[in-house]
N, C-alpha and C positions, 0 to 999 in steps of 0.2 A: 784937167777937166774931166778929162776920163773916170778918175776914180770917184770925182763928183756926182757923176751920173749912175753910176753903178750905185750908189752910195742910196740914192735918191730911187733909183729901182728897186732897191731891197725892201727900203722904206716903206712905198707904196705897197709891194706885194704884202707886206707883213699883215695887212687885213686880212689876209685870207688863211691866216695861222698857219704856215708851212711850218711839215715836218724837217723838211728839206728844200734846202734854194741855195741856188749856183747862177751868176751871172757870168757871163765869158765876155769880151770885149772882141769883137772880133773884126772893128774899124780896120785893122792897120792889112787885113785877107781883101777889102776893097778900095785901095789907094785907088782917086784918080776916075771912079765910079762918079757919076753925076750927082748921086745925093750925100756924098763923102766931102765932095768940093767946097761946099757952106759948111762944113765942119760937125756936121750932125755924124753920130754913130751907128754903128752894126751890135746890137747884140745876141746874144742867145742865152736864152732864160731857160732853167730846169728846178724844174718845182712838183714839188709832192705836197698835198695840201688836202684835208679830209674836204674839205668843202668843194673837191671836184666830184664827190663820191655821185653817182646814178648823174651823171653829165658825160652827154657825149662828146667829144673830142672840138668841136665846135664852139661851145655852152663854155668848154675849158677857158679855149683860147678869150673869148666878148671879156670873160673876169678879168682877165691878164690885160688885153688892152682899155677895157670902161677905166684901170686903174692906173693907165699910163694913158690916157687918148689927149691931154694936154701937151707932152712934151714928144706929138710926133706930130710933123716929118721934122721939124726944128732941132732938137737937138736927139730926137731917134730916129733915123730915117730907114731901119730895118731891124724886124725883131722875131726871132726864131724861137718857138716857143712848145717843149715838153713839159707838158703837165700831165700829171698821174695822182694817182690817189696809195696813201701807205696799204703797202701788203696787211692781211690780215693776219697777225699773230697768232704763231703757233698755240694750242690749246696743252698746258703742262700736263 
């Protein structure tokens, strides 16, 4: 189910044209946690995406969950979330 989820993470964020995205699973660091017990997950999402460009760390985060706000607290019940924008490339 896990890799389901993550699967269906990627999915979603891919709206926002990441350069870079990384989901970690990180249910099995909260065994036994209250929102663990119904079976929902922990993740943590790292995503670089030009579309955080001139957004503050806040403005980051509303994108990341407006694009998961269905599948929480049910089957996400925690999500750690770096978002950044790609470096700007060197000039040849």
């Amino acid at each position: 189910m896990s890799d389901s989820r993550i699967d269906l993470i990627r999915e979603r964020l891919a709206a926002l044209g990441p350069t870079e995205l990384r989901v970690e699973d990180e249910s099995h660091l909260h065994a036994g946690h209250a929102g663990a017990r119904g079976g929902a997950g922990h993740y943590r999402v790292h995503i670089t995406a030009e579309a955080f460009r001139g957004k503050l760390p806040l403005a980051r985060h509303r994108l990341v969950y407006d694009l998961l706000s269905d599948q929480m607290p049910h089957a996400i019940h925690a999500l750690a979330i770096h978002a950044s924008v790609p470096a700007a490339s060197p000039l040849s």
